[in-house]
PQR file of N, CA, C, O and H, with PARSE charges and radii, in Angstrom:
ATOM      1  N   UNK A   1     151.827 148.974 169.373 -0.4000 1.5000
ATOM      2  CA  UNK A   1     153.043 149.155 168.631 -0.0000 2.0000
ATOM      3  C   UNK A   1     152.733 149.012 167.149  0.5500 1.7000
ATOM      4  O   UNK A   1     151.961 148.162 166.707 -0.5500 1.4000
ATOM      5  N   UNK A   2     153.544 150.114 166.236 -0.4000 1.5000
ATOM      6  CA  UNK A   2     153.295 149.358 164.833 -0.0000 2.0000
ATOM      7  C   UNK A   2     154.774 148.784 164.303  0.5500 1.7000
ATOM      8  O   UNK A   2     155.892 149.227 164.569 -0.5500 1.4000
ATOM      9  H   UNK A   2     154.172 150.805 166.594  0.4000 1.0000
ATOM     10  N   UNK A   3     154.397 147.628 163.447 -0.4000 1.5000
ATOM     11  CA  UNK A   3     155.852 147.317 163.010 -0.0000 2.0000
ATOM     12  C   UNK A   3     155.964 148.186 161.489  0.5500 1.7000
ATOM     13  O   UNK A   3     155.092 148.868 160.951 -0.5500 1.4000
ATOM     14  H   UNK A   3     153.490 147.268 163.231  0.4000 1.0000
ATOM     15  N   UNK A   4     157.308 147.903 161.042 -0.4000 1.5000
ATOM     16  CA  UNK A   4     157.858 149.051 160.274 -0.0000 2.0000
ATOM     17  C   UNK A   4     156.688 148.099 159.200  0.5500 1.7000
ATOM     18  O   UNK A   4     156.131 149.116 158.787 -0.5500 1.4000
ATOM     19  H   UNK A   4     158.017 147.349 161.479  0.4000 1.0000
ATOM     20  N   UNK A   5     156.239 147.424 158.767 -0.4000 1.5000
ATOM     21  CA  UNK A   5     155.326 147.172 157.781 -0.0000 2.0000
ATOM     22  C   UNK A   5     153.741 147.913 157.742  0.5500 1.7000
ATOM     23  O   UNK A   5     152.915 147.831 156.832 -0.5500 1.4000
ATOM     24  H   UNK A   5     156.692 146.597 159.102  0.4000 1.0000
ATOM     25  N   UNK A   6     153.637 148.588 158.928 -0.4000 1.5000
ATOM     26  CA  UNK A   6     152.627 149.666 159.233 -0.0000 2.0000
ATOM     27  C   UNK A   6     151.045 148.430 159.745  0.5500 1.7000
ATOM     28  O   UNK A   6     149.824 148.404 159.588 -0.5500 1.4000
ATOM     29  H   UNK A   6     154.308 148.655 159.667  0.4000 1.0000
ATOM     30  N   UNK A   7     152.142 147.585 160.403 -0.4000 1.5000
ATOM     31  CA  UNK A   7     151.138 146.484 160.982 -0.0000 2.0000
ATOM     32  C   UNK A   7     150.867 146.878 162.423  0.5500 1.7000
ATOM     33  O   UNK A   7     151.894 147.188 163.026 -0.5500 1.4000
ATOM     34  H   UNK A   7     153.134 147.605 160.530  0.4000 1.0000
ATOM     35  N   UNK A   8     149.833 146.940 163.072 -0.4000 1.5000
ATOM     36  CA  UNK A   8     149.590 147.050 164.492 -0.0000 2.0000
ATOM     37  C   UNK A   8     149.247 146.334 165.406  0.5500 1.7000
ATOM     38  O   UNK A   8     148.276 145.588 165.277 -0.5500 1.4000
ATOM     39  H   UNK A   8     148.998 146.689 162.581  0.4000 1.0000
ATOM     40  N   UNK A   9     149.870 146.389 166.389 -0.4000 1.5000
ATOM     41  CA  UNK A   9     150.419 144.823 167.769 -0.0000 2.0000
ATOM     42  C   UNK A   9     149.712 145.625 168.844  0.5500 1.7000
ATOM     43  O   UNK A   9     150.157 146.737 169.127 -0.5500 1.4000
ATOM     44  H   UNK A   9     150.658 146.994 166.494  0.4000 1.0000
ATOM     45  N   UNK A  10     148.590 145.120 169.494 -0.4000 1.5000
ATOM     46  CA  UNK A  10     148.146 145.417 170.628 -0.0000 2.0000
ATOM     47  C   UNK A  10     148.754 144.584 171.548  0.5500 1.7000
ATOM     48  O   UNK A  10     149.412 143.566 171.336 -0.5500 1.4000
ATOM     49  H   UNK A  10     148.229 144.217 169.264  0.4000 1.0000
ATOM     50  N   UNK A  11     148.365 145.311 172.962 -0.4000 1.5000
ATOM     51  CA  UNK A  11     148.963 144.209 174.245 -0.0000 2.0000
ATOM     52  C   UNK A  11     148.509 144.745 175.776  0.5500 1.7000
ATOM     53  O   UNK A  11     148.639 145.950 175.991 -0.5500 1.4000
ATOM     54  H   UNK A  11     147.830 146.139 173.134  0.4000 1.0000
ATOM     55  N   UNK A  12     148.170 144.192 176.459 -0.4000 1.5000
ATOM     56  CA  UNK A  12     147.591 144.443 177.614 -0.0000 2.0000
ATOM     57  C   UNK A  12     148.016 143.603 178.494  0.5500 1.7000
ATOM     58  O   UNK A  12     148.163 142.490 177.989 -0.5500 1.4000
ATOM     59  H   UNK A  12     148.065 143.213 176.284  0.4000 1.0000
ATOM     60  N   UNK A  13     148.377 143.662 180.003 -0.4000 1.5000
ATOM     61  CA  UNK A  13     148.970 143.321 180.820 -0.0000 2.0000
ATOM     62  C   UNK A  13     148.660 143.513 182.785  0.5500 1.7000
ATOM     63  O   UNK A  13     147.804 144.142 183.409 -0.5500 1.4000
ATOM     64  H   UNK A  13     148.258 144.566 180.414  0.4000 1.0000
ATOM     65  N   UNK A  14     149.518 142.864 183.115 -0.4000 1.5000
ATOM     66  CA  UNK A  14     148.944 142.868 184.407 -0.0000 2.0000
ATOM     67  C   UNK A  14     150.218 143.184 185.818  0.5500 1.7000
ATOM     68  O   UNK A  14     150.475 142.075 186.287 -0.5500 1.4000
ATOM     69  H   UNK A  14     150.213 142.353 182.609  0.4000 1.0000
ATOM     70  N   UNK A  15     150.752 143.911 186.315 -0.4000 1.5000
ATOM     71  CA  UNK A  15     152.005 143.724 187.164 -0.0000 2.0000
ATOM     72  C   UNK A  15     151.439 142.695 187.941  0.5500 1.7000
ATOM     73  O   UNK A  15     150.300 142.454 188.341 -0.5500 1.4000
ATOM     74  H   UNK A  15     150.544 144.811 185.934  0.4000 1.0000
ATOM     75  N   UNK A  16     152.447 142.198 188.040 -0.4000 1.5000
ATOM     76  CA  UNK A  16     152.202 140.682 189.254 -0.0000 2.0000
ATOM     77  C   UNK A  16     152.915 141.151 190.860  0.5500 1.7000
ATOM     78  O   UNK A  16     152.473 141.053 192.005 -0.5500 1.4000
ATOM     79  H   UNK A  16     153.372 142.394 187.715  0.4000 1.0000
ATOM     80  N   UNK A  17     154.130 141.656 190.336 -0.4000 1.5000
ATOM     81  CA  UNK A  17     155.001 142.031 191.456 -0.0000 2.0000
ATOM     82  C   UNK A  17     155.927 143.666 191.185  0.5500 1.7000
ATOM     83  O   UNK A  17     156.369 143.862 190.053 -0.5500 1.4000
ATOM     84  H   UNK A  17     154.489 141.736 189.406  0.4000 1.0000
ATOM     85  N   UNK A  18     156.105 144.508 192.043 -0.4000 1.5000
ATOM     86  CA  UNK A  18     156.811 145.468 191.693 -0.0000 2.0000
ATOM     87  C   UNK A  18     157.409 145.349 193.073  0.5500 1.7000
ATOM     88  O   UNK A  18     156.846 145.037 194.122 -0.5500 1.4000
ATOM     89  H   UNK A  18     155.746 144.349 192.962  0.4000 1.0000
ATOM     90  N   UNK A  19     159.085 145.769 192.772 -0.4000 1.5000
ATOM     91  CA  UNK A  19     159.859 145.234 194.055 -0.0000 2.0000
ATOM     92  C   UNK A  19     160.747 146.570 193.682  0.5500 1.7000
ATOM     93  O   UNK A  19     161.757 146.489 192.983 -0.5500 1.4000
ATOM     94  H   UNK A  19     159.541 146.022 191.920  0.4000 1.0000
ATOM     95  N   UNK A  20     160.338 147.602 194.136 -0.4000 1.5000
ATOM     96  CA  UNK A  20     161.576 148.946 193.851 -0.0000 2.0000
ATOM     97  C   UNK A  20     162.929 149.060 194.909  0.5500 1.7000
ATOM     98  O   UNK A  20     162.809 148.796 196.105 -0.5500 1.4000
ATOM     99  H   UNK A  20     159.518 147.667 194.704  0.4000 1.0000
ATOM    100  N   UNK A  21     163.826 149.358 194.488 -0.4000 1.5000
ATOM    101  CA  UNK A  21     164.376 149.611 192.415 -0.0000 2.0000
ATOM    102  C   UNK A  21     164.566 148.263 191.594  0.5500 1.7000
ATOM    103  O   UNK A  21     164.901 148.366 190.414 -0.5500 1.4000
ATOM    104  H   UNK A  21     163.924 149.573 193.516  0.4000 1.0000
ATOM    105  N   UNK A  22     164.383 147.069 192.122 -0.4000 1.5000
ATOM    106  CA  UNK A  22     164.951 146.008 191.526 -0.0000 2.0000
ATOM    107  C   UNK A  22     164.478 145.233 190.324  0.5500 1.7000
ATOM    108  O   UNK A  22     165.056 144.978 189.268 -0.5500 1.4000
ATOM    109  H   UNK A  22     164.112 146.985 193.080  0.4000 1.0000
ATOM    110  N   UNK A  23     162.679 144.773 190.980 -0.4000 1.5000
ATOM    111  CA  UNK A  23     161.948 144.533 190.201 -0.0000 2.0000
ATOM    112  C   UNK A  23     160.795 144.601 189.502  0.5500 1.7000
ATOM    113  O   UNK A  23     159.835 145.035 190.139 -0.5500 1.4000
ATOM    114  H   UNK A  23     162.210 144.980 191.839  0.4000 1.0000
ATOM    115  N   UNK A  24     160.551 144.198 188.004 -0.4000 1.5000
ATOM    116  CA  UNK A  24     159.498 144.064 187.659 -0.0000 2.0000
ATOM    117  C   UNK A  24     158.670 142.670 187.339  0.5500 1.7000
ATOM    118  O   UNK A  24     159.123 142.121 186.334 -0.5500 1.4000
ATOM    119  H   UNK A  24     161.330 143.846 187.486  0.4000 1.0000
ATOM    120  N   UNK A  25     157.736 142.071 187.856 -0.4000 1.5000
ATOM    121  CA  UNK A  25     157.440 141.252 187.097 -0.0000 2.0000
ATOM    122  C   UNK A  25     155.581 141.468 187.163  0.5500 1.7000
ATOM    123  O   UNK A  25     154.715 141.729 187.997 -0.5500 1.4000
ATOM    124  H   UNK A  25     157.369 142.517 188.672  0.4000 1.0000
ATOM    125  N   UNK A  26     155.746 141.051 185.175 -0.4000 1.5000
ATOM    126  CA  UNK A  26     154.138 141.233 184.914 -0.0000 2.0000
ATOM    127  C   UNK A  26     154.178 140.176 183.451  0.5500 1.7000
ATOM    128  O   UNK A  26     155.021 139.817 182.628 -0.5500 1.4000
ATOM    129  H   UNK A  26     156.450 140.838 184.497  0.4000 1.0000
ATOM    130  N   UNK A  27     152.673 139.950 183.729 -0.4000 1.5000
ATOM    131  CA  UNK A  27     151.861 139.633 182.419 -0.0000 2.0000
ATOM    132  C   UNK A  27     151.770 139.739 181.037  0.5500 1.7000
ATOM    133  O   UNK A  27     152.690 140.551 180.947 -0.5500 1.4000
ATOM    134  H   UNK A  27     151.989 140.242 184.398  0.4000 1.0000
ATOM    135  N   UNK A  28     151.441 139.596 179.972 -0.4000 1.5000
ATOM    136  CA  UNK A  28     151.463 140.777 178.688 -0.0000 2.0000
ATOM    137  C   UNK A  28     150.494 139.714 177.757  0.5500 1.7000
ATOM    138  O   UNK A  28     151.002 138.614 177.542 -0.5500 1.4000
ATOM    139  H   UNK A  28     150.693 138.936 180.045  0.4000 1.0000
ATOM    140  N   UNK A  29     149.337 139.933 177.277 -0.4000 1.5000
ATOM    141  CA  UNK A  29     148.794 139.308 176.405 -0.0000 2.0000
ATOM    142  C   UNK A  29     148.985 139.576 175.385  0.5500 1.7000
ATOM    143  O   UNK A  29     148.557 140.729 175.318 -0.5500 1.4000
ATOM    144  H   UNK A  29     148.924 140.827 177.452  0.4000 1.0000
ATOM    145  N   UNK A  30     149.558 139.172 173.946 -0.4000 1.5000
ATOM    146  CA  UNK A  30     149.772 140.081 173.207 -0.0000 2.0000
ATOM    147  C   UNK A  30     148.283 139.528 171.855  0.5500 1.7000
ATOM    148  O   UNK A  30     147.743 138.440 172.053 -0.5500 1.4000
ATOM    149  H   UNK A  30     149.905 138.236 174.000  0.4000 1.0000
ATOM    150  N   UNK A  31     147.987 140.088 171.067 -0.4000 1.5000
ATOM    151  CA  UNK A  31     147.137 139.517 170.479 -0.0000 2.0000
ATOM    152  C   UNK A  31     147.199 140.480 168.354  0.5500 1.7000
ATOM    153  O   UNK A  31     146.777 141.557 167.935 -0.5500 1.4000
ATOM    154  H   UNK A  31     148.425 140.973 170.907  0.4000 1.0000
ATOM    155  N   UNK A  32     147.938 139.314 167.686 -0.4000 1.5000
ATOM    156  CA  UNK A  32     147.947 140.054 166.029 -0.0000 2.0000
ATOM    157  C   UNK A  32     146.826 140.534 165.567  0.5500 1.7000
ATOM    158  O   UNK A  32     146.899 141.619 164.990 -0.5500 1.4000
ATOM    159  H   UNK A  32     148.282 138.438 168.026  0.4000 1.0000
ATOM    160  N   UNK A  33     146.029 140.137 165.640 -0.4000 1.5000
ATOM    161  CA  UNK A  33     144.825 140.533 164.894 -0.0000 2.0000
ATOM    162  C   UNK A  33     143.713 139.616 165.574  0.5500 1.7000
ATOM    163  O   UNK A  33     143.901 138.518 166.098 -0.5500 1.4000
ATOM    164  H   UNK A  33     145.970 139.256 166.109  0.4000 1.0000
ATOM    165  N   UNK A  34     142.352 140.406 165.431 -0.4000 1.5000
ATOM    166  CA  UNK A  34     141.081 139.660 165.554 -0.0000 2.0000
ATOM    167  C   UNK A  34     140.914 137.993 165.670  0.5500 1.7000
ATOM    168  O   UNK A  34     140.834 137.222 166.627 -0.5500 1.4000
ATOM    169  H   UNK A  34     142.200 141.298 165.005  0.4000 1.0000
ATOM    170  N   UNK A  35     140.903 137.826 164.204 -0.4000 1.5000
ATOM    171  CA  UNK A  35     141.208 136.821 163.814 -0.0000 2.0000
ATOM    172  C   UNK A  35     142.469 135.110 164.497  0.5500 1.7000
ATOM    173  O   UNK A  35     142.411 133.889 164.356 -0.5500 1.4000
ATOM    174  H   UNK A  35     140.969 138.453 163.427  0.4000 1.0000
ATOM    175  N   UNK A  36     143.616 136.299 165.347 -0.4000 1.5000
ATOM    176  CA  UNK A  36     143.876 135.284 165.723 -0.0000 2.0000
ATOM    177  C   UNK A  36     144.071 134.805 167.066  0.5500 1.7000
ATOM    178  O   UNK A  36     143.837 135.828 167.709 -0.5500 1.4000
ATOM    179  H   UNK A  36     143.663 137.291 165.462  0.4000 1.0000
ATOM    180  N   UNK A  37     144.393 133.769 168.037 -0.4000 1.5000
ATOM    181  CA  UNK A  37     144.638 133.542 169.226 -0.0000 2.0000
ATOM    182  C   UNK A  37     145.491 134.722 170.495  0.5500 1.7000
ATOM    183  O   UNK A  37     146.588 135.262 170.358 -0.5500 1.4000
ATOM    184  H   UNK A  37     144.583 132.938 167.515  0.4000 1.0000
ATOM    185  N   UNK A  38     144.989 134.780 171.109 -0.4000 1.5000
ATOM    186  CA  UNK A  38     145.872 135.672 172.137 -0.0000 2.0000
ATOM    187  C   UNK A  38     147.667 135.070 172.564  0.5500 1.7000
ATOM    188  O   UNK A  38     147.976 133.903 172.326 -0.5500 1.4000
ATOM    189  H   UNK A  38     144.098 134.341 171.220  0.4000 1.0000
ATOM    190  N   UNK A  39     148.074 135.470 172.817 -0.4000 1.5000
ATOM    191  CA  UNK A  39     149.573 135.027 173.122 -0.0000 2.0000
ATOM    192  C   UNK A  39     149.751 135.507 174.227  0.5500 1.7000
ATOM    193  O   UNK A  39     149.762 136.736 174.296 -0.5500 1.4000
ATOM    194  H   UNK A  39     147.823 136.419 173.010  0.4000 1.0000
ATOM    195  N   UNK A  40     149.944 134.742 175.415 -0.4000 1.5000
ATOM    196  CA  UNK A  40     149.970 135.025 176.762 -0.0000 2.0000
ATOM    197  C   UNK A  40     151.504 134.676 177.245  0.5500 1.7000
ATOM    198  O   UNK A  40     152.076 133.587 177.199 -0.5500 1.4000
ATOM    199  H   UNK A  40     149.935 133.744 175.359  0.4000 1.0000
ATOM    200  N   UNK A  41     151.923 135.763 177.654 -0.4000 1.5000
ATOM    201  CA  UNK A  41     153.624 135.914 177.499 -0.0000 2.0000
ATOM    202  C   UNK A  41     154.081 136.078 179.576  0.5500 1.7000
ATOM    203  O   UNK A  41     152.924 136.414 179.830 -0.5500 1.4000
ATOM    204  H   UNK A  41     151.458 136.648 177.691  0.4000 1.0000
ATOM    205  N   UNK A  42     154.519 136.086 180.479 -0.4000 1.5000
ATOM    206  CA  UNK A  42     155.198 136.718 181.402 -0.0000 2.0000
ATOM    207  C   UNK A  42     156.859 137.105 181.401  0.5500 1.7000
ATOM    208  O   UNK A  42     157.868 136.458 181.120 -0.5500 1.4000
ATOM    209  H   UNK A  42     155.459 135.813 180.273  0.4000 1.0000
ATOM    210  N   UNK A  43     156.599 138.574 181.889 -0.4000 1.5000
ATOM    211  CA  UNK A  43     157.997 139.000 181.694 -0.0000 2.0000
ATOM    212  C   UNK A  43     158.430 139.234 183.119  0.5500 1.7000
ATOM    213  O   UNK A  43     157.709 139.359 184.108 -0.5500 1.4000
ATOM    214  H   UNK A  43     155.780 139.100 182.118  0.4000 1.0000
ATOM    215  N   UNK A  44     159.749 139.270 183.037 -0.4000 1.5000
ATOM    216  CA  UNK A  44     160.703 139.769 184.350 -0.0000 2.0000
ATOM    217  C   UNK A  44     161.897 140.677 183.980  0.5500 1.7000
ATOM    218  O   UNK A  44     162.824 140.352 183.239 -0.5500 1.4000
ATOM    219  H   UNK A  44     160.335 139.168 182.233  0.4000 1.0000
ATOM    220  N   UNK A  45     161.728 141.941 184.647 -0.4000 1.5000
ATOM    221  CA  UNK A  45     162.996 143.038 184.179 -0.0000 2.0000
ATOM    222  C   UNK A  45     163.493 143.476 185.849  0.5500 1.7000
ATOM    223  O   UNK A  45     162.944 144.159 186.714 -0.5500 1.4000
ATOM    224  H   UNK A  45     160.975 142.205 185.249  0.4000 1.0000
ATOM    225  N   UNK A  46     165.096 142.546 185.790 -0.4000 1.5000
ATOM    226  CA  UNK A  46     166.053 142.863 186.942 -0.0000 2.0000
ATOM    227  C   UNK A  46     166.317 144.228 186.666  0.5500 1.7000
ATOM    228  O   UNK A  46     166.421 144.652 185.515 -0.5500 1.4000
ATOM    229  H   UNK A  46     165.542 141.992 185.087  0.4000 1.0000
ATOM    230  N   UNK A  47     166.397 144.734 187.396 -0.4000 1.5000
ATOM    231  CA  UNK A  47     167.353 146.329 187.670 -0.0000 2.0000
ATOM    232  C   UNK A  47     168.385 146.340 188.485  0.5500 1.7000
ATOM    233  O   UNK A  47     168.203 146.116 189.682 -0.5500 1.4000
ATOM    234  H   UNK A  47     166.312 144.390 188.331  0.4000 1.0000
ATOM    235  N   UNK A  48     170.011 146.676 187.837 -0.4000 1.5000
ATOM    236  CA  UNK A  48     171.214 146.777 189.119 -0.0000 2.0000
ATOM    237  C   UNK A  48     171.386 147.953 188.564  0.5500 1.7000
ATOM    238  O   UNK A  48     171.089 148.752 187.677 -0.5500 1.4000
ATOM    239  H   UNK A  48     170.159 146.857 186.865  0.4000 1.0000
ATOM    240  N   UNK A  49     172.108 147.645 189.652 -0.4000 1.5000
ATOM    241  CA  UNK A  49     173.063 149.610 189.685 -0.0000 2.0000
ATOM    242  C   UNK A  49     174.532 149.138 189.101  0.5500 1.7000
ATOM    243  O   UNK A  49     175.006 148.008 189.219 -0.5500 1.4000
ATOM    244  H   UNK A  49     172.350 146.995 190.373  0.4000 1.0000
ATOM    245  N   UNK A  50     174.992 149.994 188.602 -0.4000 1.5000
ATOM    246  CA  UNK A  50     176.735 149.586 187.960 -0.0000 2.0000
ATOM    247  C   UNK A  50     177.543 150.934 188.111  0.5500 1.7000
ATOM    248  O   UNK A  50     178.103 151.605 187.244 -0.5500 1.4000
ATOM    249  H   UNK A  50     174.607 150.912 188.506  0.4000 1.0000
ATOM    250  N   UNK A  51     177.472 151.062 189.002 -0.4000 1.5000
ATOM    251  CA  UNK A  51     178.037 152.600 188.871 -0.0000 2.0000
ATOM    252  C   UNK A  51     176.905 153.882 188.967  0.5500 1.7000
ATOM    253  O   UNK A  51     176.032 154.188 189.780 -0.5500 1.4000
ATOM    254  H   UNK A  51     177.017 150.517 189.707  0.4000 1.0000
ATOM    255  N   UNK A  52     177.370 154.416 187.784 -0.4000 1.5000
ATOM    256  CA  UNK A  52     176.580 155.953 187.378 -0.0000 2.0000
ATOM    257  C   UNK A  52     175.245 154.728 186.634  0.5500 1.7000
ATOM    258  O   UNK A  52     174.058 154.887 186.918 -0.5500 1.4000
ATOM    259  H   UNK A  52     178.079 154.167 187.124  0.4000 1.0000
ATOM    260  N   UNK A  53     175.574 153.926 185.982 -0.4000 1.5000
ATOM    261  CA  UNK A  53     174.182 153.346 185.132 -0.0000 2.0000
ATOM    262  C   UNK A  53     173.701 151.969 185.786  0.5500 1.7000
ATOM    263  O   UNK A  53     174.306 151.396 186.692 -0.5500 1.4000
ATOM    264  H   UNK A  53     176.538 153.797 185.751  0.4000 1.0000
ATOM    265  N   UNK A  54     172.384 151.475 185.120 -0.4000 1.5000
ATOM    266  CA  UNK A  54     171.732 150.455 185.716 -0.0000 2.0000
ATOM    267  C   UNK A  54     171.893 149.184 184.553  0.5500 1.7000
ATOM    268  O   UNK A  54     171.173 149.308 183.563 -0.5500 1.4000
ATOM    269  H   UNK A  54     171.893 151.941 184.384  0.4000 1.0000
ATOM    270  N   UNK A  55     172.808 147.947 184.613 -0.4000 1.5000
ATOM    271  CA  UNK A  55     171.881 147.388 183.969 -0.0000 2.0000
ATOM    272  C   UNK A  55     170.471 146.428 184.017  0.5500 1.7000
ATOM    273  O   UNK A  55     169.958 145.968 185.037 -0.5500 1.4000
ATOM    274  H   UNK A  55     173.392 147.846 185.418  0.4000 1.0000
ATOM    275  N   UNK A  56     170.083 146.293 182.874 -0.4000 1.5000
ATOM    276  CA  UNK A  56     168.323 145.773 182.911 -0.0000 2.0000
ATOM    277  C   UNK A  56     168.887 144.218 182.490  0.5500 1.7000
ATOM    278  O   UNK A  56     169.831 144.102 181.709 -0.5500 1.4000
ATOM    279  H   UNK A  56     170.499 146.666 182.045  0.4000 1.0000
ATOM    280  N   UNK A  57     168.255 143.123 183.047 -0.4000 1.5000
ATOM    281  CA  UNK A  57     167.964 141.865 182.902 -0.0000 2.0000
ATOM    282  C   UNK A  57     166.291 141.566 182.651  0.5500 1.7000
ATOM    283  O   UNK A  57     165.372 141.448 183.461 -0.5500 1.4000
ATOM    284  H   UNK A  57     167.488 143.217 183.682  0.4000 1.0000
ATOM    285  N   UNK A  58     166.328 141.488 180.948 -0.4000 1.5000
ATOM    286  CA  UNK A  58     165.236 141.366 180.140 -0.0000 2.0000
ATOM    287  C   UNK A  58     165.121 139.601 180.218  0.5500 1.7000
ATOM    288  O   UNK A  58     166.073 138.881 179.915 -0.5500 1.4000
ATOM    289  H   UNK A  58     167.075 141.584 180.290  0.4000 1.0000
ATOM    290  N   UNK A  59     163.487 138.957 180.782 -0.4000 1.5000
ATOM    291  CA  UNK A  59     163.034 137.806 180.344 -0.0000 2.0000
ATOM    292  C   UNK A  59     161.958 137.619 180.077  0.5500 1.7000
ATOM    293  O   UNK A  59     161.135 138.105 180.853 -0.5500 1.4000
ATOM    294  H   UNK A  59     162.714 139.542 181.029  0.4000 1.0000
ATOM    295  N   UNK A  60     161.558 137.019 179.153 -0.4000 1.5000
ATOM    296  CA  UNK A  60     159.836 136.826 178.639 -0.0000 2.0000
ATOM    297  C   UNK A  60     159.997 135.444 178.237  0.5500 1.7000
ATOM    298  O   UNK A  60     160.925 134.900 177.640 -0.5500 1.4000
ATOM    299  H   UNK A  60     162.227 136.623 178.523  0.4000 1.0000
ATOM    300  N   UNK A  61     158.505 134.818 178.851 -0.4000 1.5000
ATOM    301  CA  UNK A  61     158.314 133.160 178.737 -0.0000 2.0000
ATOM    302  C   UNK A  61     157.001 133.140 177.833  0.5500 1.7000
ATOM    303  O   UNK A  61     155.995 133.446 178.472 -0.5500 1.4000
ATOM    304  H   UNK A  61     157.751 135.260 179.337  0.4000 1.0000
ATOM    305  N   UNK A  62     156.789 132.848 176.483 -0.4000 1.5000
ATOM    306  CA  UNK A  62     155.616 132.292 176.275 -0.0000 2.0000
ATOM    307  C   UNK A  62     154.949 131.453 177.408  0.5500 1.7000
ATOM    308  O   UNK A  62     155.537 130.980 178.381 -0.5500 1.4000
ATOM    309  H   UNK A  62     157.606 132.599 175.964  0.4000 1.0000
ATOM    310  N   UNK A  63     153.881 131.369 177.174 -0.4000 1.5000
ATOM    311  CA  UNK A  63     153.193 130.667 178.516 -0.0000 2.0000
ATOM    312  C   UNK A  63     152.049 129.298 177.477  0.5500 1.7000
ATOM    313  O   UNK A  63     150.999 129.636 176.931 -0.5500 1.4000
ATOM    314  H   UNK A  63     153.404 131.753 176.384  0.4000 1.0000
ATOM    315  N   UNK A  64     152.371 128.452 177.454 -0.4000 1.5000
ATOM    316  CA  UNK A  64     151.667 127.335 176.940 -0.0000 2.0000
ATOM    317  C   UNK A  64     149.579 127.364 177.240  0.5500 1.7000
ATOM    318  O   UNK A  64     149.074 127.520 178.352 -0.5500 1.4000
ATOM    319  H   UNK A  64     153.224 128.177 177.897  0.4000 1.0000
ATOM    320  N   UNK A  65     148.993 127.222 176.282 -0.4000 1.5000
ATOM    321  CA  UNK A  65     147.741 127.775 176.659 -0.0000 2.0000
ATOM    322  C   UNK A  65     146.732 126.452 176.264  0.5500 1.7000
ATOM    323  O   UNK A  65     147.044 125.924 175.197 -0.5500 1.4000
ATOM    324  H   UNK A  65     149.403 127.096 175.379  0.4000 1.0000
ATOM    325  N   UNK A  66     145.700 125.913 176.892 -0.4000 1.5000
ATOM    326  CA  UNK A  66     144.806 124.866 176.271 -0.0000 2.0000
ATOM    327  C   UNK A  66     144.415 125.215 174.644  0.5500 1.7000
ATOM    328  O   UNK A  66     143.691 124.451 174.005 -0.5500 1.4000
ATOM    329  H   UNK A  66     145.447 126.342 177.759  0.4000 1.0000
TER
END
């Protein structure tokens, strides 16, 4: 990703669980630059149905690291 400051955010990840249509849950390392520590994040995205549309239940946990 770049942010609007024309800074660039790498990130790499892992699915843990895929539960169709409902769920997602995965990994995401995210890491600013070289220079600094990795940031090890897990996310979870609910999927319902509401009708004609779905809504999404967005969660991400930093994950505490030694």
């Amino acid at each position: 990703m770049r942010s609007p400051e024309g800074l660039d955010r790498w990130a790499q990840g892992v699915y843990r669980e895929v539960r169709e249509p409902e769920l997602l849950f995965l990994s995401l390392t995210w890491q600013v630059s070289e220079a600094t520590t990795p940031i090890e994040t897990v996310v979870v995205l609910n999927f319902e149905e509401e009708g004609a549309r779905t809504r999404i239940k967005f969660e991400q946990v930093i994950l505490d690291s030694a």
